[in-house]
C-alpha positions as CSV (number, residue, x, y, z in Angstrom):
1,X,-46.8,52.7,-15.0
2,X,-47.7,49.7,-13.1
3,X,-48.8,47.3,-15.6
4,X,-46.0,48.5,-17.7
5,X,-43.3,47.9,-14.8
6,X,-45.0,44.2,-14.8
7,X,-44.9,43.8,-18.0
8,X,-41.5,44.1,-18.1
9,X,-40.6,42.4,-14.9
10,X,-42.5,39.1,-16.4
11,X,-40.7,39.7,-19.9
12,X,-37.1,40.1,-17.6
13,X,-38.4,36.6,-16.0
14,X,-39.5,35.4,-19.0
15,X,-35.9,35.9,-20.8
16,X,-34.1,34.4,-18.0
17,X,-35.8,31.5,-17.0
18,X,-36.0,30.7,-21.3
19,X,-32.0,31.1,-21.1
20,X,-31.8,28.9,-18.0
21,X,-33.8,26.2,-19.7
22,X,-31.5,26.6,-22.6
23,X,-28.6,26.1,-21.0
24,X,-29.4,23.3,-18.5
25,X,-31.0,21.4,-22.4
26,X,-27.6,22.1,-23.8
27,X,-24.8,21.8,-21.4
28,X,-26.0,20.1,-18.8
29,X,-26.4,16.8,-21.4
30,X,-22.6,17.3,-22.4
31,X,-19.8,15.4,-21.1
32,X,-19.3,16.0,-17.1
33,X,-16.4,15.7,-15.2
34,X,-16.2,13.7,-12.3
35,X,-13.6,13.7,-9.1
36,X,-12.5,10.6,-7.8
37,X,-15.8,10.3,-5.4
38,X,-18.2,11.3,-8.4
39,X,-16.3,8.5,-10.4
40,X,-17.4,6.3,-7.7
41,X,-20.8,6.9,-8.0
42,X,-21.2,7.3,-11.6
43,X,-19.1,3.3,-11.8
44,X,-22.3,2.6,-9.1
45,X,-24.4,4.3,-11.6
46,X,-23.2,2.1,-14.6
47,X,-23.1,-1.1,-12.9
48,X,-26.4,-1.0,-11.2
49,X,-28.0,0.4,-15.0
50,X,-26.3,-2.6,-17.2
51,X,-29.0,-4.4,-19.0
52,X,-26.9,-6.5,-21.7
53,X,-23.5,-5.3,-21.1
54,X,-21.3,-4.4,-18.5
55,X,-17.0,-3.7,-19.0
56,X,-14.5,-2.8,-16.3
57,X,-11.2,-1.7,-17.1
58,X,-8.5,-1.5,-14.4
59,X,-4.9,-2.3,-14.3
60,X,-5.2,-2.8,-10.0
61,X,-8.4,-4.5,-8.7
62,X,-9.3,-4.3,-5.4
63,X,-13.1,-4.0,-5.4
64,X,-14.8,-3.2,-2.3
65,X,-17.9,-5.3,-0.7
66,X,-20.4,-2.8,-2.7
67,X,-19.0,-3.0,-5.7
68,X,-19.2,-7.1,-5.0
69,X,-22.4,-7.0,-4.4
70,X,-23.6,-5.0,-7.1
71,X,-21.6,-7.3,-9.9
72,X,-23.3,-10.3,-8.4
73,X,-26.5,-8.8,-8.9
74,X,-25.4,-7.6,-12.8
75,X,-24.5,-11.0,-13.2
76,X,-27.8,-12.1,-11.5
77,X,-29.9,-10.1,-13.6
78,X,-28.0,-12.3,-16.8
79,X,-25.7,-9.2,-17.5
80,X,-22.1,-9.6,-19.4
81,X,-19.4,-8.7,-17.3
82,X,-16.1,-8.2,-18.7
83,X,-13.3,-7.2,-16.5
84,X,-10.2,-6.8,-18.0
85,X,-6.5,-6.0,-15.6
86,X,-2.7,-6.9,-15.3
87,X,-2.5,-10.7,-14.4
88,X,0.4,-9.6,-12.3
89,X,-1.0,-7.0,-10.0
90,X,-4.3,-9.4,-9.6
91,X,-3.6,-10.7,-6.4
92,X,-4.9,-13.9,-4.8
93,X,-7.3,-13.1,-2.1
94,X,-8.9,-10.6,-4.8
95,X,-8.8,-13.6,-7.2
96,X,-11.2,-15.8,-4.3
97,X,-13.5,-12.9,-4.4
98,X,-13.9,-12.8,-8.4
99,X,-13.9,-16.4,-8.8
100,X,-17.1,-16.5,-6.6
101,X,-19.1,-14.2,-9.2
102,X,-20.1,-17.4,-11.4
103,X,-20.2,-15.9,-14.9
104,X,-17.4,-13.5,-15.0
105,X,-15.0,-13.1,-17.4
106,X,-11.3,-11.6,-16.5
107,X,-9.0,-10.8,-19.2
108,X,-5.2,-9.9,-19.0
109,X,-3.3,-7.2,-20.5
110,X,1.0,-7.1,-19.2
111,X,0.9,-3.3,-19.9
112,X,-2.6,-1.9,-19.1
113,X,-2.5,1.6,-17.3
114,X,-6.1,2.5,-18.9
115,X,-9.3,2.7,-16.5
116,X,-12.8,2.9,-18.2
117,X,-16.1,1.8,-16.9
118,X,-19.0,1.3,-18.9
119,X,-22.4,-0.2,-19.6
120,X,-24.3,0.0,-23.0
121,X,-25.7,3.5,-22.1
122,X,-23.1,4.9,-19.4
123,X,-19.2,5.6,-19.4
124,X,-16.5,6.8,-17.2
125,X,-12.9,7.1,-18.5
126,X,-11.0,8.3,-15.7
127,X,-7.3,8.3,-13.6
128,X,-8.9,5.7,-11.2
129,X,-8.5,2.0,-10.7
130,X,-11.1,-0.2,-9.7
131,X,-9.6,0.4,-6.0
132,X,-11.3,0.4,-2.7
133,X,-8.4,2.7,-1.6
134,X,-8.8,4.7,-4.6
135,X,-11.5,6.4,-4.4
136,X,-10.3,7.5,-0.3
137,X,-6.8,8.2,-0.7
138,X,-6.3,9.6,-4.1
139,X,-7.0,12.7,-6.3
140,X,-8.8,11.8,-9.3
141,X,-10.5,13.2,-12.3
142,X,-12.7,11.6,-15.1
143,X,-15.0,12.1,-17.8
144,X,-18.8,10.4,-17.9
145,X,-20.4,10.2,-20.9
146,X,-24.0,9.5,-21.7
147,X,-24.5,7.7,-24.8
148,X,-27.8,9.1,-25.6
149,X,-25.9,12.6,-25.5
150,X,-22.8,12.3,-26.5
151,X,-22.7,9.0,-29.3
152,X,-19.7,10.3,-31.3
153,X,-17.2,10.3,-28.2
154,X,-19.5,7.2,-26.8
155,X,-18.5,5.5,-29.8
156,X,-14.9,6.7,-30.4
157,X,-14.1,5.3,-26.9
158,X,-16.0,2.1,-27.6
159,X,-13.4,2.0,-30.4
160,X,-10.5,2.0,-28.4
161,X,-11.2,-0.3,-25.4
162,X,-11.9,-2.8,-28.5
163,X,-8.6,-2.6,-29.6
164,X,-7.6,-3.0,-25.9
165,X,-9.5,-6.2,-25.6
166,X,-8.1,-7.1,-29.0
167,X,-4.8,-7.4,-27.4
168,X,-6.2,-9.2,-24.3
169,X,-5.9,-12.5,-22.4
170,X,-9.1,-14.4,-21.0
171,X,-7.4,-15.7,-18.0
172,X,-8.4,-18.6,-14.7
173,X,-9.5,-17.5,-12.1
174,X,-8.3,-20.1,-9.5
175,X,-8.5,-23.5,-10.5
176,X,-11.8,-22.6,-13.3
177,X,-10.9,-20.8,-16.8
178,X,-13.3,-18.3,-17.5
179,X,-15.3,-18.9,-20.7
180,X,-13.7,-15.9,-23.5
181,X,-16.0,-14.0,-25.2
182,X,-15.4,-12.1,-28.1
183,X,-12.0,-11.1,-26.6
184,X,-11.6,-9.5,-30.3
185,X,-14.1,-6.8,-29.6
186,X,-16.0,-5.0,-27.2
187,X,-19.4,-6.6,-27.9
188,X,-21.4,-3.0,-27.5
189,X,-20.9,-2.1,-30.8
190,X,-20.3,1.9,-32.1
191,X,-23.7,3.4,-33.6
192,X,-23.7,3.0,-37.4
C-alpha cells in the first residue's frame, strides 16, 4: 500500500501543480488591474521600456522629479515622447520643467478628461492624471495591458487615443514651439 499511496500522492501533485501552471499561462498574461500605486509603477514600467515610442495622456500635469528624470533619459535614449493635456490646466512652473526636456512634444486638447500611458509594448488606461499628488492622495483604478497578450484591446485603445490626438493641438512650450508630429495619429500603429 505504500507505493500505491505514492503513487497517488505524486499523481495528486502532479494534477495540481499542471493546473497551477495552467492558470498562471492563461490568466496571469490577461489584462491586470492596477490601484493608483500599481499605476505608478506600471507608467515607470512603460517609460523606462520605450524603445521607439513613448505617449502620455493627462488632462493635469504635475510630474514628479522621477518621472523627470526618466523622460529625459527616454528622450536621451532618442525615444518619441508625446504628451498630450489641457493648455489651461498646464501651469507655468510645470511648463519650465517640460520645456527643459529638449525633444518633447506637448499637445492641447480644451476638453480632455482621458489618462492613458503607453509605450509600443506596454499600456495603462486608468482614473489617474500624470500627478505627483495623485498617486498619494487619491483612490485610483486602471487597467495595464501587455501588447504581446492582449493585441485586440492593445490595438482597439491605440485606436482611440488616435482619434484623441486627431483632435489635438501641438502647442509652445515657453517661448520654443514644439516640432508636431503626426498629430493626426498615434504613430504606434494597430497590428494588421
Amino acid at each position: 500500500w505504500i507505493r500505491s499511496g505514492l503513487a497517488e500522492d505524486m499523481r495528486r501533485r502532479w494534477e495540481q501543480e499542471t493546473l497551477h501552471a495552467i492558470y498562471n499561462a492563461h490568466f496571469r498574461r490577461m489584462a491586470e488591474i492596477v490601484s493608483a500605486k500599481g499605476t505608478g509603477a506600471k507608467v515607470e514600467r512603460i517609460i523606462q521600456g520605450a524603445t521607439k515610442e513613448l505617449v502620455l495622456i493627462s488632462p493635469y500635469l504635475r510630474v514628479d522629479t522621477i518621472y523627470m528624470q526618466e523622460l529625459k533619459q527616454a528622450l536621451d535614449r532618442k525615444v518619441v515622447v508625446k504628451f498630450i493635456c489641457r493648455e489651461d490646466e498646464l501651469k507655468v512652473k510645470e511648463s519650465e520643467k517640460l520645456r527643459a526636456l529638449e525633444g518633447l512634444q506637448l499637445f492641447s486638447l480644451p476638453r480632455l478628461h482621458a489618462k492613458c500611458y503607453y509605450n509600443e509594448s506596454l499600456m495603462v488606461i486608468t482614473s489617474m492624471n500624470l500627478h505627483e499628488s495623485s498617486e498619494v492622495n487619491n483612490r485610483e483604478i486602471g487597467v495595464y495591458l501587455d501588447r504581446t497578450v492582449d493585441a485586440q484591446l492593445y490595438d482597439e485603445a491605440i485606436k482611440q487615443t488616435a482619434s484623441i490626438f486627431g483632435s489635438a493641438t501641438p502647442f509652445p512650450i515657453g517661448e520654443r514651439q514644439l516640432p508636431p508630429r503626426s498629430v493626426q495619429q498615434a504613430t504606434t500603429a494597430p497590428r494588421e
